[in-house]
Z-matrix of the N, CA and C atoms (Angstrom, degrees):
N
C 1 1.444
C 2 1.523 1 109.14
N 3 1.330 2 109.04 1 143.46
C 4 1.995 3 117.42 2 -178.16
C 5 1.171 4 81.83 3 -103.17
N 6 1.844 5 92.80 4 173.49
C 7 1.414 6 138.94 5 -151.89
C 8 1.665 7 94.34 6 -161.77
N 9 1.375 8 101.60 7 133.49
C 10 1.436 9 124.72 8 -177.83
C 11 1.479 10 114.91 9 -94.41
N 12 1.208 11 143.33 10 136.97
C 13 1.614 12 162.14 11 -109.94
C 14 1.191 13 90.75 12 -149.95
N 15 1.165 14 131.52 13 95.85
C 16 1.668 15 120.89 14 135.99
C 17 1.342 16 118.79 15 -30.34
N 18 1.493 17 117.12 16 93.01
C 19 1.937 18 109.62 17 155.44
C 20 1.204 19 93.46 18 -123.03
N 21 1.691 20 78.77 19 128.59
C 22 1.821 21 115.06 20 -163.70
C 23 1.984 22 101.72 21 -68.20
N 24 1.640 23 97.71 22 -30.97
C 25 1.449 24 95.09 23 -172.72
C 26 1.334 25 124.64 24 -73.80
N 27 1.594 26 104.99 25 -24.79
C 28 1.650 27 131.36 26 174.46
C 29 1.572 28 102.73 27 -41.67
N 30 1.684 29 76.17 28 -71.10
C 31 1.957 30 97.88 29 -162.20
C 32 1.534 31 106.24 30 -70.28
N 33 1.454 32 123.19 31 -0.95
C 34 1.550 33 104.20 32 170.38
C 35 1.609 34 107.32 33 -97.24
N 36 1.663 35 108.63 34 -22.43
C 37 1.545 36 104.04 35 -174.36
C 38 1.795 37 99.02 36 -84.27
N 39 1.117 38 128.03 37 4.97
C 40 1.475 39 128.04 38 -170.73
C 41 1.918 40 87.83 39 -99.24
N 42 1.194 41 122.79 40 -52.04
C 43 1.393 42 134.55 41 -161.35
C 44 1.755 43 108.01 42 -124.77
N 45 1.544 44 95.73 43 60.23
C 46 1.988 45 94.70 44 171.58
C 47 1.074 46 126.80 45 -28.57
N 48 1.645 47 114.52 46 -46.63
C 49 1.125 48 129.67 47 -168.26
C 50 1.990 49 104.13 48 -41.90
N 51 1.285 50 105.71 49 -43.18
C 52 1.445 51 106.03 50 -170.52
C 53 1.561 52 104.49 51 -101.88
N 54 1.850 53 124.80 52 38.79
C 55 1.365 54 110.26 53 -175.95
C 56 2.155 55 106.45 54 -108.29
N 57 1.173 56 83.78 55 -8.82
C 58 1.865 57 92.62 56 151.27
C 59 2.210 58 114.74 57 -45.56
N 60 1.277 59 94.07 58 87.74
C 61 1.497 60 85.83 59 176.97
C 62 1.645 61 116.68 60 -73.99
N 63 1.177 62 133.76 61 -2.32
C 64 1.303 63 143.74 62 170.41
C 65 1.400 64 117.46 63 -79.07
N 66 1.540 65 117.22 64 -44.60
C 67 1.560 66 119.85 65 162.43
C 68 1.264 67 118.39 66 -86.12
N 69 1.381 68 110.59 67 -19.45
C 70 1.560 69 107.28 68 -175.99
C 71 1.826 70 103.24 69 -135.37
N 72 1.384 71 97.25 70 83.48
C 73 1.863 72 91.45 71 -172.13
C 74 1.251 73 93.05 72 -89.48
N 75 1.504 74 108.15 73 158.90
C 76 1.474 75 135.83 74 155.76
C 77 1.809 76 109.48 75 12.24
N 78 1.668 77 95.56 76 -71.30
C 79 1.391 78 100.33 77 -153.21
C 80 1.580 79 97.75 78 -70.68
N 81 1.264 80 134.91 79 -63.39
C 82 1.409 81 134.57 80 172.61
C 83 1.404 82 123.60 81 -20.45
N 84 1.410 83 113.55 82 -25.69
C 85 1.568 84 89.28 83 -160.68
C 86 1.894 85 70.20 84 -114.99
N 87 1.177 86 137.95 85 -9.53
C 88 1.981 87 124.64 86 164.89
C 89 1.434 88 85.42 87 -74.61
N 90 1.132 89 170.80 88 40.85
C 91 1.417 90 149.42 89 -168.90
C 92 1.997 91 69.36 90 -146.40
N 93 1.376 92 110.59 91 -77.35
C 94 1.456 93 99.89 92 -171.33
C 95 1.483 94 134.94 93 -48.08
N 96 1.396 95 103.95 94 -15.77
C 97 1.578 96 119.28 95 -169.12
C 98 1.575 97 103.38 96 -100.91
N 99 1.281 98 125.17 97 -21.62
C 100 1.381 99 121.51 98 141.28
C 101 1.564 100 124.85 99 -74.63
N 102 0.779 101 106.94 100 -22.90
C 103 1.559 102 88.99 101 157.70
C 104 1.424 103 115.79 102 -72.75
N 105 1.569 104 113.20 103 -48.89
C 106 1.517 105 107.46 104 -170.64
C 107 1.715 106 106.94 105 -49.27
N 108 1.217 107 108.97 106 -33.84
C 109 1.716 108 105.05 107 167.15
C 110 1.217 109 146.82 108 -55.88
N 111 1.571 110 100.81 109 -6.46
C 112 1.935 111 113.48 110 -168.80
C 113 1.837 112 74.43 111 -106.80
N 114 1.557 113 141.09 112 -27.55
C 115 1.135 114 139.62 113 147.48
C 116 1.463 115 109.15 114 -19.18
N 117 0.945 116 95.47 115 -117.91
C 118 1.637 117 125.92 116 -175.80
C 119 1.967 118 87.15 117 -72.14
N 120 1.301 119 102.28 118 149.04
C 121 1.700 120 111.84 119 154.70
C 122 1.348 121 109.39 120 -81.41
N 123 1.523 122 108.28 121 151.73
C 124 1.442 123 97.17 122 -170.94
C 125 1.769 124 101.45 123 -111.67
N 126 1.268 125 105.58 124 55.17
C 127 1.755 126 107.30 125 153.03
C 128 1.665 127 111.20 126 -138.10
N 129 1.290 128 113.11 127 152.12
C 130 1.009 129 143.01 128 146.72
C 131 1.587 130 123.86 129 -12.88
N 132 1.414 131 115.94 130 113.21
C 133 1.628 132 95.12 131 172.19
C 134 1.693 133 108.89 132 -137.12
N 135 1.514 134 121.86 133 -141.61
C 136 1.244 135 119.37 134 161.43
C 137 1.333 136 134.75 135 -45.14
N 138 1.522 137 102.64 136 -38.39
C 139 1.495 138 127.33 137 -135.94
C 140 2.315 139 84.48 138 -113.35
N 141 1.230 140 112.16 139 -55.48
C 142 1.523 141 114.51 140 -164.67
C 143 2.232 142 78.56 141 -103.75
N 144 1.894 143 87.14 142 140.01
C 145 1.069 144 112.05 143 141.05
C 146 1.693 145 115.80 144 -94.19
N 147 1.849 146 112.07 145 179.40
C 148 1.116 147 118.19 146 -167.97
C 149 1.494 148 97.90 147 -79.78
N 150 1.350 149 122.49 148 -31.59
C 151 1.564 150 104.13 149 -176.70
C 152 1.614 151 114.08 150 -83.01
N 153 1.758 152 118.07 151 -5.37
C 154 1.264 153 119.47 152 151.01
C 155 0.908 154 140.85 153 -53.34
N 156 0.926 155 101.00 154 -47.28
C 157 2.076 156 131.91 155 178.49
C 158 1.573 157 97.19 156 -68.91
N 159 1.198 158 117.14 157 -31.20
C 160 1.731 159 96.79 158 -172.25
C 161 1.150 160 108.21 159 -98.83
N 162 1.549 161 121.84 160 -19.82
C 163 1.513 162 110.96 161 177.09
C 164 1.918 163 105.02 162 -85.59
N 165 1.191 164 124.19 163 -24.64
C 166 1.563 165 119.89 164 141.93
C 167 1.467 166 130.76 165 -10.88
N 168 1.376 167 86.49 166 -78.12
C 169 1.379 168 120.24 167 167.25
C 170 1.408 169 139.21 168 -45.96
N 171 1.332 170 97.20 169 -70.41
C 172 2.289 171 89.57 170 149.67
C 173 0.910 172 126.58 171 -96.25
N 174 1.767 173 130.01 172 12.50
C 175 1.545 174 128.14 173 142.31
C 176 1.357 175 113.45 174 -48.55
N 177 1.656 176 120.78 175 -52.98
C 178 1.261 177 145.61 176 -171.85
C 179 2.010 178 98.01 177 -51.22
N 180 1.440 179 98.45 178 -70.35
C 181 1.587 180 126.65 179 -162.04
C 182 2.164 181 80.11 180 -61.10
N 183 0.890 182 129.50 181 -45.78
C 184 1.658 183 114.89 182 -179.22
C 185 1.391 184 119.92 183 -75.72
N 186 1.358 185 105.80 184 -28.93
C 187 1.537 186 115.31 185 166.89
C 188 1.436 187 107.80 186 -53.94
N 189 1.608 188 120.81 187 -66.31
C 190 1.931 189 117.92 188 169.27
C 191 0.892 190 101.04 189 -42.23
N 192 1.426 191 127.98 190 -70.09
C 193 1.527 192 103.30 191 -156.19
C 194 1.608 193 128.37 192 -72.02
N 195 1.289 194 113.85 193 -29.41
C 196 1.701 195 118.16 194 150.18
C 197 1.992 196 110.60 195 -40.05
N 198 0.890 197 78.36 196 -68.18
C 199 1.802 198 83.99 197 -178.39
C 200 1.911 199 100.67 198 -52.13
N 201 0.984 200 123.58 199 -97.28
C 202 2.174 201 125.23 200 162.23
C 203 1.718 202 98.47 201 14.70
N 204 1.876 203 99.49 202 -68.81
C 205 1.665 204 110.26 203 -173.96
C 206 1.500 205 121.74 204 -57.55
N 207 1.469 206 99.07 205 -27.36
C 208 1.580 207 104.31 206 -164.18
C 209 1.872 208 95.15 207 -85.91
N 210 0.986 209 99.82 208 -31.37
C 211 1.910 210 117.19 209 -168.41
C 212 1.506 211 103.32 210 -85.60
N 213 1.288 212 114.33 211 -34.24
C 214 2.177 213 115.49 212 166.19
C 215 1.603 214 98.36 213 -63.62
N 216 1.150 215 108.30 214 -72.55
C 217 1.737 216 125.75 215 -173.04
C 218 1.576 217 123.59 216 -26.69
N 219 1.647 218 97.59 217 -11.83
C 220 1.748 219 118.62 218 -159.51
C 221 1.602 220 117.51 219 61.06
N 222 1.158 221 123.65 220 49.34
C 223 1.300 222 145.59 221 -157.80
C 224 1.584 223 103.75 222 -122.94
N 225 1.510 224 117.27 223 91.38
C 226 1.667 225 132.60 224 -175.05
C 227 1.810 226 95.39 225 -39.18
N 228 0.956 227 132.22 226 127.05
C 229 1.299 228 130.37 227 149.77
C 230 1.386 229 119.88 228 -57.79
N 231 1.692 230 114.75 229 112.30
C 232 1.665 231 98.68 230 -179.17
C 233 1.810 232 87.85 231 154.40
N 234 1.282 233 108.49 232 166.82
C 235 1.314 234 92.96 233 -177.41
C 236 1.897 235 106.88 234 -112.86
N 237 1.477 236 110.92 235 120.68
C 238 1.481 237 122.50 236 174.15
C 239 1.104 238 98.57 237 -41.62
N 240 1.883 239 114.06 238 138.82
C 241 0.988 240 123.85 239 136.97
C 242 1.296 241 130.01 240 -102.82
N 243 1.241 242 119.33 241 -11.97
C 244 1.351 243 114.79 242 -164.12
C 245 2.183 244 90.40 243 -177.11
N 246 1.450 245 105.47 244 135.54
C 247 1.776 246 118.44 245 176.51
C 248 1.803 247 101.47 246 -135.82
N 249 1.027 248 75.88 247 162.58
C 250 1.449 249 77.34 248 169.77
C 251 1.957 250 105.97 249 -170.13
N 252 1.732 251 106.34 250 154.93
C 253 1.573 252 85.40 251 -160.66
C 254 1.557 253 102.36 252 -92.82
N 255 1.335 254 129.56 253 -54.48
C 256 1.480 255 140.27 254 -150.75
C 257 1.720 256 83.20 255 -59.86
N 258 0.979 257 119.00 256 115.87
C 259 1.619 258 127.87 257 150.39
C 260 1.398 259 108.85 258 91.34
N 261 1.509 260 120.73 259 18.66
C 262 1.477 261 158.05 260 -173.84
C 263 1.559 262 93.77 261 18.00
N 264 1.282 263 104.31 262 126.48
C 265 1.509 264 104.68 263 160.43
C 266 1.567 265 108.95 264 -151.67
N 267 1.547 266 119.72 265 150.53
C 268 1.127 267 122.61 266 -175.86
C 269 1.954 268 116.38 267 -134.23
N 270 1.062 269 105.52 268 122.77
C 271 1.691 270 76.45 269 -174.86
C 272 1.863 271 104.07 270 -120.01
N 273 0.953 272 135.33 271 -175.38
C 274 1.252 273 124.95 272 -147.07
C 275 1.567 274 81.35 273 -176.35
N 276 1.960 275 92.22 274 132.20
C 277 1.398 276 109.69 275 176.22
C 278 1.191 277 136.70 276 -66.29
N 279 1.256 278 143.41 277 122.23
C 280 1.480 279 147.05 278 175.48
C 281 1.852 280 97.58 279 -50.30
N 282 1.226 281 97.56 280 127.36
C 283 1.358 282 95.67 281 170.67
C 284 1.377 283 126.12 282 -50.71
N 285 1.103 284 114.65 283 121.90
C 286 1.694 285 122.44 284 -177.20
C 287 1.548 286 102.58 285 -100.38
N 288 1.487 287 132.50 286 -6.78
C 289 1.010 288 96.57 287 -163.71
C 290 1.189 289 98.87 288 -105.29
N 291 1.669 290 111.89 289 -169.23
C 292 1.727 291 130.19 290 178.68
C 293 1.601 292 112.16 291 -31.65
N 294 0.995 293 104.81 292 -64.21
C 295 1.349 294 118.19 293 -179.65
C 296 1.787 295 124.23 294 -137.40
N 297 1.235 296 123.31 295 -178.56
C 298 1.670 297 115.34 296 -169.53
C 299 1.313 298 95.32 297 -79.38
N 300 1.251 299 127.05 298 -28.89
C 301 1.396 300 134.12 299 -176.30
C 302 1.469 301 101.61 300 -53.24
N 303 1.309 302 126.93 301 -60.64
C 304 1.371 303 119.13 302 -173.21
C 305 1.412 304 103.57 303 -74.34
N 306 1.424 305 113.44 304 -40.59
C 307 1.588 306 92.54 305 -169.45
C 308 1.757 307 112.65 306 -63.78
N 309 1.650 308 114.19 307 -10.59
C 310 1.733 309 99.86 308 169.97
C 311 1.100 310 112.84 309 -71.47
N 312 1.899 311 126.66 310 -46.87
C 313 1.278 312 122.18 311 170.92
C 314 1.252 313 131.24 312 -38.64
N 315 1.563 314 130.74 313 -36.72
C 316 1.212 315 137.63 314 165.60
C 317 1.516 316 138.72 315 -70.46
N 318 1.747 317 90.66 316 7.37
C 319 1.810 318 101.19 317 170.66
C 320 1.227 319 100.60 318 -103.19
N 321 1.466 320 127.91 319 50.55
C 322 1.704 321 134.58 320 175.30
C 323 1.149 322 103.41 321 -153.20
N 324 1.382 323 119.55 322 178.31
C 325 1.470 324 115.09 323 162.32
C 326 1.768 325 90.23 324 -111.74
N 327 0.882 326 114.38 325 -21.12
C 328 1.636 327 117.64 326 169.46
C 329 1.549 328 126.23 327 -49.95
N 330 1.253 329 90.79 328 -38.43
C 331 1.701 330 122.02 329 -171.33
C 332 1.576 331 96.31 330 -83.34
N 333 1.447 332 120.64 331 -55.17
C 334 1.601 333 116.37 332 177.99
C 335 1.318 334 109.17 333 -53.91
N 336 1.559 335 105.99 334 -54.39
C 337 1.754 336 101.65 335 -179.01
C 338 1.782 337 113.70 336 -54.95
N 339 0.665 338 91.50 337 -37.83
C 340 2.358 339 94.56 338 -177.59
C 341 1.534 340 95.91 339 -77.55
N 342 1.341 341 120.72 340 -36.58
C 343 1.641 342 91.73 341 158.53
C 344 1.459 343 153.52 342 -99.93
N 345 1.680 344 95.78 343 17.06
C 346 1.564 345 139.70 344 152.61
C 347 1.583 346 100.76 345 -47.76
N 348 1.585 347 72.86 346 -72.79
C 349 1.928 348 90.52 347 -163.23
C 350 1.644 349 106.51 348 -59.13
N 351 1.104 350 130.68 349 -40.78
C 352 1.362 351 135.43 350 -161.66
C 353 1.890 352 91.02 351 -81.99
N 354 0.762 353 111.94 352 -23.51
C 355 2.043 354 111.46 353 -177.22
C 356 1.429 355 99.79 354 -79.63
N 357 1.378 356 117.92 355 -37.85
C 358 1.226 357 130.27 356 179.39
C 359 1.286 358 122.88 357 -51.69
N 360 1.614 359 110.02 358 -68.56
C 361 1.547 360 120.40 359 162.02
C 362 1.143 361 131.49 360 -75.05
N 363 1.344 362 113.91 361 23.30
C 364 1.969 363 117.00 362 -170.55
C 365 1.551 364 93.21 363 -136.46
N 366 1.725 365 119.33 364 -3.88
C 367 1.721 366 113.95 365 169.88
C 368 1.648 367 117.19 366 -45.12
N 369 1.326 368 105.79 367 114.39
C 370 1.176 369 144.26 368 178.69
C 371 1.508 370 108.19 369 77.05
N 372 1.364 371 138.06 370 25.80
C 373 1.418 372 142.26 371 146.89
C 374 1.127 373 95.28 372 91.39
N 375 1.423 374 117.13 373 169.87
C 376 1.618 375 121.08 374 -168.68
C 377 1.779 376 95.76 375 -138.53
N 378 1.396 377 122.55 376 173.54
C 379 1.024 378 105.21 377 160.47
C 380 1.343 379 112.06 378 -134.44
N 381 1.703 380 119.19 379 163.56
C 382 1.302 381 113.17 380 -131.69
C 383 1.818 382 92.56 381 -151.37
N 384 1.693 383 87.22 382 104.92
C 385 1.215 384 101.13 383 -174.48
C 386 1.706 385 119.41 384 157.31
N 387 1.262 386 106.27 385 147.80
C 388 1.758 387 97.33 386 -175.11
C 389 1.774 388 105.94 387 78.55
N 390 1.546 389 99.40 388 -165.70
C 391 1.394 390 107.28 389 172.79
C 392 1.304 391 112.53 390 -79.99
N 393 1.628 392 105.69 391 169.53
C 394 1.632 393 109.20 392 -172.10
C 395 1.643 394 108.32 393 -76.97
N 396 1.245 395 117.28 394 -28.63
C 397 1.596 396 128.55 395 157.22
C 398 1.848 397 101.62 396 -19.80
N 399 1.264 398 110.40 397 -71.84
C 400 1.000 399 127.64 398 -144.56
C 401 1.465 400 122.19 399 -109.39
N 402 1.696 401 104.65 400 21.51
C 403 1.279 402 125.40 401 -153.55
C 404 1.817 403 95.56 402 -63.32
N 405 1.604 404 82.51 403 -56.55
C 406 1.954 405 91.81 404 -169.47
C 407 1.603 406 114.55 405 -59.87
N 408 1.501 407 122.09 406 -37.73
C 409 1.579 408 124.02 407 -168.38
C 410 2.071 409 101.86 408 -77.20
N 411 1.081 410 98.47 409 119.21
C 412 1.221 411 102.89 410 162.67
C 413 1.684 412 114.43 411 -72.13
N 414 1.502 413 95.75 412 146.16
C 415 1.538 414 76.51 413 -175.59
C 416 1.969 415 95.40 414 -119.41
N 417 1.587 416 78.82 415 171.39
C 418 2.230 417 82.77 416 -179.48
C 419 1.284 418 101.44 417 -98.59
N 420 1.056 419 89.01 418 175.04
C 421 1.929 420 118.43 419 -174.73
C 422 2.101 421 94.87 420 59.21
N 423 1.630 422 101.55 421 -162.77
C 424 1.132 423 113.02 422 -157.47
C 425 1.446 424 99.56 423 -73.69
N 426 1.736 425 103.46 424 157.08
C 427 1.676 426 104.89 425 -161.82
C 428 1.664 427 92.31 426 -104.99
């Protein structure tokens, strides 16, 4: 099984937004792309090829750092519904989605796309357990 490589030059010409080396040096966005890894594992299996896994991977690693930027900037984490200025008010959506998991993905556009992509490759669910042989057959009696 592979494992995906942080190249810093890849993932800034894939995602401009983060090719500012002064706001976004070197170490910040390897600090974010390990995290995106305690995310997702960062190998290869049945289900992810290696060029899956890497666009995963710094979808994930742009999602932190969008989210980091939005949270430095003084920017509420959560998605606005509605501001207004004279007597400042801001209100921010109750999570609507499936789970908290999606509703973090959806304070990005990074985060929507990886959970595009992740709906994409998980159509009709997989099952998860045993060898990779035997990923899809459920088996009887005790597992």
């Amino acid at each position: 099984m592979a494992s995906v490589t942080l190249d810093i030059t890849e993932f800034r010409e894939i995602y401009p937004a983060f090719s500012d080396n002064t706001k976004y040096p070197d170490s910040v966005i390897t600090i974010a792309f390990n995290k995106a890894t305690i995310f997702f594992k960062n190998e290869t299996n049945c289900v992810l090829d290696e060029g899956q896994l890497k666009t995963i991977e710094y979808l994930m690693t742009a999602h932190l750092l969008q989210i980091q930027t939005n949270t430095n900037s003084g920017n509420t984490a959560g998605v606005i519904t509605s501001a207004s200025i004279d007597k400042i008010s801001v209100t921010i959506a109750d999570p609507s989605s499936k789970d908290d998991f999606d509703y973090f993905l959806n304070q990005t556009i990074y985060g929507q796309e990886l959970l595009a992509l992740l709906s994409l490759l998980v159509v009709g669910g997989f099952y998860i357990g045993g060898s990779p042989e035997t990923m899809a057959i459920k088996r009887q009696g005790n597992f």
